[in-house]
C-alpha positions as CSV (number, residue, x, y, z in Angstrom):
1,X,23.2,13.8,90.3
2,X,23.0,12.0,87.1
3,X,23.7,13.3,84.1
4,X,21.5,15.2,82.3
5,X,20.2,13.2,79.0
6,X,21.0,15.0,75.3
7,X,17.7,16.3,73.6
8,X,16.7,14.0,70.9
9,X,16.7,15.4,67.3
10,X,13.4,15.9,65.8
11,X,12.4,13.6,63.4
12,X,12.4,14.8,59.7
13,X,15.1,14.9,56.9
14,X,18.7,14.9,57.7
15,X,20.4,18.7,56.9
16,X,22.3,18.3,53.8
17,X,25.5,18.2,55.1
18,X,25.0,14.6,56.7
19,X,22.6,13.3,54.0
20,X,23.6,9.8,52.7
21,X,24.5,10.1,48.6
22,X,22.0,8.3,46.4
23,X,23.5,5.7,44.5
24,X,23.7,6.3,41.4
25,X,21.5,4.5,38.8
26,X,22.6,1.6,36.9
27,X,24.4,2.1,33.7
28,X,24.0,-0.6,31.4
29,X,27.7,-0.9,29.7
30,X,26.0,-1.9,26.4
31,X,23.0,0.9,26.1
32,X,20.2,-2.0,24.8
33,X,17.4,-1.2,27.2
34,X,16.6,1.8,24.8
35,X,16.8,-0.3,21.9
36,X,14.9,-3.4,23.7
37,X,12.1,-1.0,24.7
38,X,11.7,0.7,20.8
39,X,11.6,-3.0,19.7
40,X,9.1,-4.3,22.2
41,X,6.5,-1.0,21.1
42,X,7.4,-2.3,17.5
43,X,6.6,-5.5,18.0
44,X,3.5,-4.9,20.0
45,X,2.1,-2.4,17.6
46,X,2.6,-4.8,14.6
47,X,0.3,-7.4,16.7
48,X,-2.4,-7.0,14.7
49,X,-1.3,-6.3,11.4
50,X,0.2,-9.3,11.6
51,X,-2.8,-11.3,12.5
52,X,-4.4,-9.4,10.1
53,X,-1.8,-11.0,7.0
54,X,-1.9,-14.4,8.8
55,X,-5.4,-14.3,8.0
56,X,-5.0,-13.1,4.8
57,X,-2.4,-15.3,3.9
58,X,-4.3,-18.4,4.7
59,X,-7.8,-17.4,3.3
60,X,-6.5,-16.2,0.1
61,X,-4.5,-19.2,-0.4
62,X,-6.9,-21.7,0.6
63,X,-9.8,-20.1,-1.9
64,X,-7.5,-20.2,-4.7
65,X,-6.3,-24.0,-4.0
66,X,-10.3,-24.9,-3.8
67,X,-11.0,-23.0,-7.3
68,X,-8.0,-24.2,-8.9
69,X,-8.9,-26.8,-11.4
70,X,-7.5,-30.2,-10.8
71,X,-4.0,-31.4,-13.3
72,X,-4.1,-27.2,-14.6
73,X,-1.9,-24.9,-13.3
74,X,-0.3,-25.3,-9.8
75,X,-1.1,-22.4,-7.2
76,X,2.4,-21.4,-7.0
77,X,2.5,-21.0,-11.2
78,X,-1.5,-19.0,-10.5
79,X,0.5,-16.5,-8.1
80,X,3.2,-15.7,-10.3
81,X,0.9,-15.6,-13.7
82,X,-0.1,-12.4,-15.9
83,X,2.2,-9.3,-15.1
84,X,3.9,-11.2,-12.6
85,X,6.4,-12.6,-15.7
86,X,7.4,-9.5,-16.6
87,X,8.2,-8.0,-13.3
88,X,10.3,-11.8,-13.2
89,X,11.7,-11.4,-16.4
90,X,13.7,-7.7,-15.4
91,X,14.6,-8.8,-12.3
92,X,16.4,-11.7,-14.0
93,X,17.2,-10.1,-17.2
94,X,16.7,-6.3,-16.5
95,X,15.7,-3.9,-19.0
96,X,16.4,-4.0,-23.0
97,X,17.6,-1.3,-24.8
98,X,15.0,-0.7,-27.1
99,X,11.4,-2.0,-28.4
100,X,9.2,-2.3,-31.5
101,X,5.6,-2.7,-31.9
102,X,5.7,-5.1,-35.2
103,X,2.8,-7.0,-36.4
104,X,3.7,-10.0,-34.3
105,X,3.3,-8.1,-31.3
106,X,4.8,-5.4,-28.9
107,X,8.7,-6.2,-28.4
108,X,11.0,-4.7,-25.3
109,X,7.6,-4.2,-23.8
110,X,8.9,-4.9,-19.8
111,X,10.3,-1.1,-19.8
112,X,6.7,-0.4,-19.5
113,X,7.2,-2.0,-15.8
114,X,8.4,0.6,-13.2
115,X,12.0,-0.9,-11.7
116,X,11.1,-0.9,-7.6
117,X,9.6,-4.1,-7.2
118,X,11.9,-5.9,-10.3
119,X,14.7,-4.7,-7.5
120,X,13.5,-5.7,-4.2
121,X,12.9,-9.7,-6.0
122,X,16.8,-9.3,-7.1
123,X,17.2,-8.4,-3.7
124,X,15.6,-11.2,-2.4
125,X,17.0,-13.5,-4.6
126,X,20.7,-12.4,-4.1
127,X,20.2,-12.3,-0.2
128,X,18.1,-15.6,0.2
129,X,19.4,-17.7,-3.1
130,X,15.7,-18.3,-4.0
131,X,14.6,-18.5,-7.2
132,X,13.4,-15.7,-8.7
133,X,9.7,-17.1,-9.0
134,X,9.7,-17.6,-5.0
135,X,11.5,-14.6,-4.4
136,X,9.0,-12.5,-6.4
137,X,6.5,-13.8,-4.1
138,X,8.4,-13.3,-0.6
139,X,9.3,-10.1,-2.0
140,X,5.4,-9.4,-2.4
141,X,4.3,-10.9,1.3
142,X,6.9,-8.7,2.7
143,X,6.1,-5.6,1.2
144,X,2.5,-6.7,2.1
145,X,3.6,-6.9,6.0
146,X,5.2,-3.5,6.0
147,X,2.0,-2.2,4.4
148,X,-0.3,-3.3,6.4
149,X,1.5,-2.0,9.5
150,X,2.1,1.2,8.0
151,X,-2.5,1.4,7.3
152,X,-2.9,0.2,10.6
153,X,-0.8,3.2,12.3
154,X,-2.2,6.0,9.6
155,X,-5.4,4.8,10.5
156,X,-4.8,4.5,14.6
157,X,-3.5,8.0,14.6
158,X,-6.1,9.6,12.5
159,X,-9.4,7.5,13.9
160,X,-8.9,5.3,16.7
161,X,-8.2,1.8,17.5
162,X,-11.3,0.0,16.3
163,X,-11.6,1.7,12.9
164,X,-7.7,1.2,12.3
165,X,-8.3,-2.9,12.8
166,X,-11.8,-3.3,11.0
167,X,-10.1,-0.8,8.0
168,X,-6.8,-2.9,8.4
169,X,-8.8,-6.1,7.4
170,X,-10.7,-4.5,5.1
171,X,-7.8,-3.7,3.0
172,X,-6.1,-7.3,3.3
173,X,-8.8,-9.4,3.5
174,X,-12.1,-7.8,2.0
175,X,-11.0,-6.3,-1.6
176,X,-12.1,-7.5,-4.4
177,X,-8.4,-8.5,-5.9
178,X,-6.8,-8.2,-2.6
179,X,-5.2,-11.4,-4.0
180,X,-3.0,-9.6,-5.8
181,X,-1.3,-8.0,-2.6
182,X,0.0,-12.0,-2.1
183,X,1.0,-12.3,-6.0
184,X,4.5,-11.2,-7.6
185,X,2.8,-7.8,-8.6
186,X,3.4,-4.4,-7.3
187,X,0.9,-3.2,-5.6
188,X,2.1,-4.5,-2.1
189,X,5.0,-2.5,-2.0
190,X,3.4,0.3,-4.1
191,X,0.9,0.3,-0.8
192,X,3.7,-0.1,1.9
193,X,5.4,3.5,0.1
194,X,1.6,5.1,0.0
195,X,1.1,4.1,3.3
196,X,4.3,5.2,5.4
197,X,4.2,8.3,3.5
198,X,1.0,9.2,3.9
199,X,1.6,8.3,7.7
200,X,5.0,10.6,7.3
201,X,2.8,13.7,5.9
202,X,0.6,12.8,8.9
203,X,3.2,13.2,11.0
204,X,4.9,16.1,9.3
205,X,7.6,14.4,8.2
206,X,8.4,15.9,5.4
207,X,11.3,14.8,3.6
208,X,10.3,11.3,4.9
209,X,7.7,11.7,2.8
210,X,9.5,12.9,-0.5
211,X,11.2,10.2,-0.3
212,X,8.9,7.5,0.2
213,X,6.8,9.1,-2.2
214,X,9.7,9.1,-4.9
215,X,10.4,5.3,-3.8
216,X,6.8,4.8,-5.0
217,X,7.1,6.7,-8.5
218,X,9.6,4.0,-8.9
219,X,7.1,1.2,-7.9
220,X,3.7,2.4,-10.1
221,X,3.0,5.5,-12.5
222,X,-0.1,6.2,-10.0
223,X,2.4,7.8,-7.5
224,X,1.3,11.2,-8.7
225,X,-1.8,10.6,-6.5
226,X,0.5,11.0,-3.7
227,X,2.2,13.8,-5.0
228,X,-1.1,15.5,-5.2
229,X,-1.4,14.5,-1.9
230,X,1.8,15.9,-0.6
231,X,0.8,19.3,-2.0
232,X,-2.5,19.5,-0.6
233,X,-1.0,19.0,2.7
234,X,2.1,21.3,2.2
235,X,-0.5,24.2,0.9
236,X,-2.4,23.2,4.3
237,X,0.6,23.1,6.6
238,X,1.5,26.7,5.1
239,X,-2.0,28.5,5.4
240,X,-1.4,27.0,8.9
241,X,1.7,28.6,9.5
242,X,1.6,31.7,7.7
243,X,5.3,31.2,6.8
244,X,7.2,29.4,4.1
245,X,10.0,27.1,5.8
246,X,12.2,24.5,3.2
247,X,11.3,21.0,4.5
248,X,7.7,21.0,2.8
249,X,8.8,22.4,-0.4
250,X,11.7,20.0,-0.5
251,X,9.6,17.1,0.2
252,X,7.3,18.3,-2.6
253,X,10.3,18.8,-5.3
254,X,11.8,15.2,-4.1
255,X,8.5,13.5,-4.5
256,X,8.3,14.3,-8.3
257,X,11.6,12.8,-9.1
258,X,10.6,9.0,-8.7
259,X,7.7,9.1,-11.9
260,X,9.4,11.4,-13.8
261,X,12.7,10.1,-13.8
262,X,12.1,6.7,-14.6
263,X,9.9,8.2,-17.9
264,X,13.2,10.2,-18.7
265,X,15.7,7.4,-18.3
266,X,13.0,5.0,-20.5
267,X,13.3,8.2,-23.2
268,X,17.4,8.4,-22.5
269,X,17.9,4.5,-22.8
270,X,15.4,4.2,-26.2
271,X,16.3,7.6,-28.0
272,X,12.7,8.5,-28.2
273,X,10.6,11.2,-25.9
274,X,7.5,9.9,-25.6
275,X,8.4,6.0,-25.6
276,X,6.6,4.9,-22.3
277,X,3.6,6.1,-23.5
278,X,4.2,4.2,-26.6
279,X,4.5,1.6,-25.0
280,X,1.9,1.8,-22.5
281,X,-0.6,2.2,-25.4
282,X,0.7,-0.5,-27.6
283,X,0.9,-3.2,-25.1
284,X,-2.0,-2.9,-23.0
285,X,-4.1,0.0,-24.9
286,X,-3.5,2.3,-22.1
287,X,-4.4,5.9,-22.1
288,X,-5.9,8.9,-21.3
289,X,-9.0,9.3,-22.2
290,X,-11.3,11.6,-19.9
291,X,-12.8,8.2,-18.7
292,X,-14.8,7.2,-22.2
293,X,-13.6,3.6,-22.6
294,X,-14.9,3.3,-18.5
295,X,-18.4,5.3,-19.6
296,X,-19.0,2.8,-22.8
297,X,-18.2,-0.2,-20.7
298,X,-21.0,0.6,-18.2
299,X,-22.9,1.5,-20.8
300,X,-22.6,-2.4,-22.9
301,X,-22.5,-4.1,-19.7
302,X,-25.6,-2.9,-18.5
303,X,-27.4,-3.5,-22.1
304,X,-25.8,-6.5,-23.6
305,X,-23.3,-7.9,-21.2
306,X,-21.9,-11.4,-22.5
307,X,-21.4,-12.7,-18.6
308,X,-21.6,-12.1,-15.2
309,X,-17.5,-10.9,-14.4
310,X,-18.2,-7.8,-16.4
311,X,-21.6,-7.3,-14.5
312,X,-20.1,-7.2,-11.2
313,X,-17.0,-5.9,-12.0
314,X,-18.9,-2.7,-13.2
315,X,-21.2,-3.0,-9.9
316,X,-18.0,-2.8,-7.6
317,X,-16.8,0.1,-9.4
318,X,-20.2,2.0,-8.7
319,X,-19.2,0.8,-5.2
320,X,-16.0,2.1,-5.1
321,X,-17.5,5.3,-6.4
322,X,-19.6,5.9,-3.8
323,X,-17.3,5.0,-0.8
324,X,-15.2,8.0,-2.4
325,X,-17.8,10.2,-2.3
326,X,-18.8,8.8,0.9
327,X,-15.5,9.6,2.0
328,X,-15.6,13.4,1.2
329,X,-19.0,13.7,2.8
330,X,-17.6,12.5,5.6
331,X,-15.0,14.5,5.7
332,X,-11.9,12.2,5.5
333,X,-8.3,13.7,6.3
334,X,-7.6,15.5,3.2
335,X,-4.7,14.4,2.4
336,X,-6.1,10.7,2.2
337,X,-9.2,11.6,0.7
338,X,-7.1,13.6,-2.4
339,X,-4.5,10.5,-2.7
340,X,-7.8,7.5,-2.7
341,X,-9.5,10.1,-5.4
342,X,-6.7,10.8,-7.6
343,X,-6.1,6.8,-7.6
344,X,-10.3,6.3,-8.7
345,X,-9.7,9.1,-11.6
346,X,-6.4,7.6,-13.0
347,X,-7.7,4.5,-12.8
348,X,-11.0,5.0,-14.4
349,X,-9.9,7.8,-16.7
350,X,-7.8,5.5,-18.8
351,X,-8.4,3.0,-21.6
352,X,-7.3,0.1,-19.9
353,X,-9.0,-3.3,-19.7
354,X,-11.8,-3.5,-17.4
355,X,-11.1,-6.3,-16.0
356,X,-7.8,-5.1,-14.7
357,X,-9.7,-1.8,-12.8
358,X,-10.4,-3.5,-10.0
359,X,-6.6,-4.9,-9.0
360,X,-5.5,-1.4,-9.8
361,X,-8.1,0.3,-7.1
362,X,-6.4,-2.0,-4.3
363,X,-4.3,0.5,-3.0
364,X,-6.5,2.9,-3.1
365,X,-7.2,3.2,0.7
366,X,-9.9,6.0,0.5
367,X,-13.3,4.1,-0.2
368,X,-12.5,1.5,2.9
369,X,-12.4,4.3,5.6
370,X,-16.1,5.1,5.1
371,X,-17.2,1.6,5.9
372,X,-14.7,0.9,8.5
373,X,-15.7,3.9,10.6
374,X,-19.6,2.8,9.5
375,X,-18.9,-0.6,11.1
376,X,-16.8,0.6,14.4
377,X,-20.2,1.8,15.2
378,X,-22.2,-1.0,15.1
379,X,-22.1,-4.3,17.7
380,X,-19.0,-6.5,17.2
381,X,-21.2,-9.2,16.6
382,X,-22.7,-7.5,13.8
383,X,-19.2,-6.5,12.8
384,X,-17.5,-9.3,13.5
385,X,-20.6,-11.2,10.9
386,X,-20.0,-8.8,7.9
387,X,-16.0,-8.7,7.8
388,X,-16.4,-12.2,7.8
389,X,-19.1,-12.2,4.8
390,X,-16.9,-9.6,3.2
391,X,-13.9,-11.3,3.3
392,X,-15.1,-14.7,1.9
393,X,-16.6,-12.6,-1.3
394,X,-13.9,-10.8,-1.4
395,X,-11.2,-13.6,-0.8
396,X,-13.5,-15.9,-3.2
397,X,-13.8,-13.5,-6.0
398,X,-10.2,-12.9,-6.6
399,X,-9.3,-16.6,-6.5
400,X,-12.0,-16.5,-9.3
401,X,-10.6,-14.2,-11.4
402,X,-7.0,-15.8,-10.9
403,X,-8.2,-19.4,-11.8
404,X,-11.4,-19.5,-13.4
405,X,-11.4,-16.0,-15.5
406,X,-9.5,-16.3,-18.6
407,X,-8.0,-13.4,-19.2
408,X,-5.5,-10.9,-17.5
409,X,-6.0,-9.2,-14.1
């Protein structure tokens, strides 16, 4: 007889103990795949900030080469004019020991200049062996990139993509005085603080944000708007909670420390308490003044105004008004709504020259949300038609003010 044939095994999964062993994943000796695949998120969420300060860049720059006047001023000597020369001057020289307001004039006057951005030229300068004029102004472009990704991700995580880009180029492009983000001034890096730590307060980061914040008391006065910031949000955070944990307060008490100490060591290094505010007020005829120099100034413009700069300088400020309030009615993220409004107050509650008001509204952030979100809404032809309109006014009217205009920004 033949032999009897062995049953066939059913078909299904081997029993564990004759199971073949995976292999074992790939190691890679040198651990970069984590570290390739951060930097390719990085470097596809900075896409369009990028495109967004290419097109600055380049419109800016072109305006102000078209308005400058022929055998004047070259445009490299227009972006490094006004306040840029003192920021130069300390981080060439640094900061004297003293000052004197005399009848010649105000002398030692650059300790009114907070140190952060003087630094980050030195920096550049030391690092790159520019000169300090074209350091001041790669210092400012770079500041200006990390600002403008650091908007673009506050403004993705609290809204959405489309608002985040229109509000993005808004900011960069659209301004009145946007120029200034592209000039050796502050406000570029005083942005790219504002922004990252509003995005770490976002993000409850919260000594991230101290710090940043502090890094931007170092960079502008106006800083406190941040701190107020930070405190709403902190108050928030614990009605939220119910508890009291150390990282909020901590970030609070680190954020004051940027403002305040620089007015302390300006006291220490002169020998006199109140000398900042001397100086502020002797130089530039800055200070507080529950918004009565702003109030008159609308008032003479609007009755006897010699020109049309103060006409629409004081019709953009009514603008920038309303886009705050429009911004509260609309319920902006509180934190950025108390920073923007804070910003509009200081600004307009000081004794400043008008003329400067606008440049020192550009970081401001708050009034640019309303539209942005306005215009997300809309068509993108229709969108697409009025950034464009809004960023040659805007574009064109600082290279105005920077050529044409005859006195300081």
């Amino acid at each position: 007889m033949p032999p009897t044939p062995l049953p066939l095994p059913a078909r299904g999964p081997l029993p564990p103990e004759v199971r073949v062993p995976a292999a074992p994943p790939r190691q890679d000796p040198w651990n970069t795949r984590p570290r390739l695949t951060r930097l390719h998120r990085a470097l596809r969420a900075a896409r369009f900030p990028l495109a967004v300060y290419g097109v600055a860049a380049v419109l800016h720059l072109v305006l102000l080469a078209l308005l400058n006047p022929p055998g004047d001023q070259s445009v490299h000597d227009r972006l490094i004019s006004w306040d840029g020369q003192w920021f130069l001057d300390i981080a060439q020289h640094g900061y004297p020991h003293e000052f004197a307001v005399t009848k010649d004039g105000l002398q030692g006057g650059t300790l009114a200049f907070f140190p952060a951005y003087p630094l980050l030229v030195r920096t550049v300068h030391t690092v790159t062996f520019l000169d300090y004029d074209t350091a001041g102004l790669v210092a400012a472009h770079l500041a200006l990139i990390a600002a403008l990704i650091c908007v673009h991700r506050l403004l993705l995580d609290l809204y959405g993509r489309r608002t985040a880009h229109i509000a993005t180029f808004l900011v960069a492009c659209a301004q009145p005085m946007a120029l200034v983000f592209l000039m050796s001034y502050s406000e570029s890096l005083f942005l790219a603080f504002a922004a990252g730590a509003l995005l770490a307060i976002h993000r409850k980061a919260w000594l991230t944000a101290g710090t940043l914040i502090l890094l931007a008391g170092l960079t502008r006065p106006v800083a406190v708007a941040l701190m107020a910031a930070l405190g709403v949000a902190v108050a928030l955070h614990y009605r939220r909670e119910g508890r009291i944990t150390w990282r909020p307060l901590t970030g609070l008490l680190l954020s004051y420390c940027g403002v305040l100490g620089y007015v302390v060591w300006v006291a220490l290094r002169t020998g006199e308490a109140d000398a900042w505010f001397r100086i502020q007020e002797a130089g530039w005829g800055t200070r507080w003044d529950n918004g009565s120099a702003f109030l008159s100034f609308l008032g003479d413009t609007f009755t006897a105004s010699d020109g049309w700069v103060p006409v629409s300088t004081a019709l953009l400020l009514l603008a920038l008004i309303a886009g705050t309030a429009a911004a509260w009615r609309d319920r902006v993220w509180p934190p950025l709504a108390v920073y923007g409004t804070v910003v509009l107050v200081i600004t307009l509650g000081q004794s400043n020259f008008y003329h400067s008001k606008l440049r020192l509204l550009i970081p401001a952030l708050v009034f640019v949300v309303p539209v942005a979100r306005a215009l997300a809404r809309v068509r993108t032809s229709t969108a697409i038609i009025t950034l464009a309109a809004a960023a040659l006014f805007g574009s064109w009217y600082g290279a105005y003010m920077v050529t044409v205009w005859h006195f300081a920004i």
